[in-house]
LUMSENU-895784 format. One record per residue (C-alpha): x, y, z. Coordinates in nm, 3 decimals. Layout:
N
X|Y|Z .
...
This chain:
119
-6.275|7.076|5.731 .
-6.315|7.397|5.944 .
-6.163|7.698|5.907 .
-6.151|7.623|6.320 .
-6.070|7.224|6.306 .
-5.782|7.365|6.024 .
-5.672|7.644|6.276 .
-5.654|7.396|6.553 .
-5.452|7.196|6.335 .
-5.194|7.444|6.230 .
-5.164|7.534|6.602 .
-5.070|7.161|6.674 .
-4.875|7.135|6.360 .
-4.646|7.473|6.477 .
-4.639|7.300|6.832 .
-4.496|6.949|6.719 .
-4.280|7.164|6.499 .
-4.111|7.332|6.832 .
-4.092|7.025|6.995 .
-3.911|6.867|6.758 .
-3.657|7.189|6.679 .
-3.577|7.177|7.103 .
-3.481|6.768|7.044 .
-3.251|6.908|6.784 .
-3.431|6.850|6.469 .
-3.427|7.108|6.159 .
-3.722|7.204|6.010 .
-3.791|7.194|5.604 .
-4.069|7.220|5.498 .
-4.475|7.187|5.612 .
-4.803|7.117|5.513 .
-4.746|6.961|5.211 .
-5.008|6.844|4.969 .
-5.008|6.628|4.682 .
-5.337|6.412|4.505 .
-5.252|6.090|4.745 .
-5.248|6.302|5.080 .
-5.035|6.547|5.284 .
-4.740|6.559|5.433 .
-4.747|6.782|5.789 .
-4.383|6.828|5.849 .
-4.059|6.729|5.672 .
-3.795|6.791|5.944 .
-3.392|6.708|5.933 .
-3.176|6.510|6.187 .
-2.841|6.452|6.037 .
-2.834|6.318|5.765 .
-3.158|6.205|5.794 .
-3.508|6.311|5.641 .
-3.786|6.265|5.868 .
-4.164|6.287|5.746 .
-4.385|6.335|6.064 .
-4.751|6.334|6.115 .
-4.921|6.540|6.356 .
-5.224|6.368|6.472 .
-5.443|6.519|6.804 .
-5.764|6.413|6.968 .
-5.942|6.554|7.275 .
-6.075|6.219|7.402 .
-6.060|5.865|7.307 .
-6.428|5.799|7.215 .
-6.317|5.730|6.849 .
-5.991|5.616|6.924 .
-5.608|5.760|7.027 .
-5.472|5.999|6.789 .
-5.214|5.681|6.766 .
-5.506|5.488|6.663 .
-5.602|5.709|6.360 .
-5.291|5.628|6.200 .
-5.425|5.340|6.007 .
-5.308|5.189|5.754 .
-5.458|5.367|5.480 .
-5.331|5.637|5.637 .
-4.960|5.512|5.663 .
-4.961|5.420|5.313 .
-5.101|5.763|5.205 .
-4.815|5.871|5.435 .
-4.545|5.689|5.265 .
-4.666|5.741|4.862 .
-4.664|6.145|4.983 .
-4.312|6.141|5.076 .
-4.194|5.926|4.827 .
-4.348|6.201|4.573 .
-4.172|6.541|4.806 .
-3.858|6.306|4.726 .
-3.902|6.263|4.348 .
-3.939|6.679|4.338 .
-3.552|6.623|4.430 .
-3.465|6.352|4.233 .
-3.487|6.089|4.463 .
-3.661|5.824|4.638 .
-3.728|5.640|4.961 .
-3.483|5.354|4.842 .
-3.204|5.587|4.828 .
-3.250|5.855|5.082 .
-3.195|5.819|5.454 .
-3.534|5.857|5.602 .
-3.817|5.793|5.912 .
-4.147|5.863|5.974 .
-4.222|5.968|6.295 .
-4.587|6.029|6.489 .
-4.626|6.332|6.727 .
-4.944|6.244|6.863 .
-5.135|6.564|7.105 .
-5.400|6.439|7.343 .
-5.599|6.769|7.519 .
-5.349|7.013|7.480 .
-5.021|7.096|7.348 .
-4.867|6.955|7.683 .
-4.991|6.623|7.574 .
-4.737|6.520|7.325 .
-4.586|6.149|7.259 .
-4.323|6.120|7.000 .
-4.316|5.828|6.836 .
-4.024|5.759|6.637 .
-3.996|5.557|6.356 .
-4.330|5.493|6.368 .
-4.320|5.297|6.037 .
-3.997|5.117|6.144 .
């Protein structure tokens, strides 16, 4: 990737990231990386943990940025967190979690939240 396309992406990452902090969430942690993919942001509501992927696309030629959540994707998604939760000594069965989709279109004013997108 880029160092521009990465930019870009850390833009929209810190964007979703003050959307989500003005709906009331707390943030934890981002940009997380492990061998089967990468969580963006690991945010807090309650007692809840909530993994969310940041996803952006300028047009639709190749699909929504909903689209491009496939699920390869989803499962790369979930076998990320449940690694972040091992670090902690626990898991997806026992931990109060979601997985939410902030999803940009143009600009940073072109946000959908999706959440519980793996619900």
């Amino acid at each position: 990737m880029s160092s521009s396309r990465r930019s870009q992406g850390a833009e929209f990452e810190h964007q979703a990231r003050l959307f989500l902090e003005s709906k009331g969430l707390t943030f934890i942690a981002a940009n997380q990386y492990f061998k089967c993919g990468e969580l963006d942001l690991i945010m807090q509501e309650g007692e809840t943990i909530v993994f969310v992927e940041v996803r952006q696309r300028k047009n639709n030629c190749f699909g929504s940025a909903v689209d491009s959540v496939d699920w390869q994707k989803q499962q790369k998604w979930l076998d990320s967190a449940a690694l972040w939760l091992a670090k902690y000594d626990r898991s997806l069965e026992d931990t109060d979690c979601r997985f939410d989709l902030i999803a940009f279109g143009k600009n940073a004013n072109d946000i959908q939240w999706f959440y519980n997108f793996l619900d």
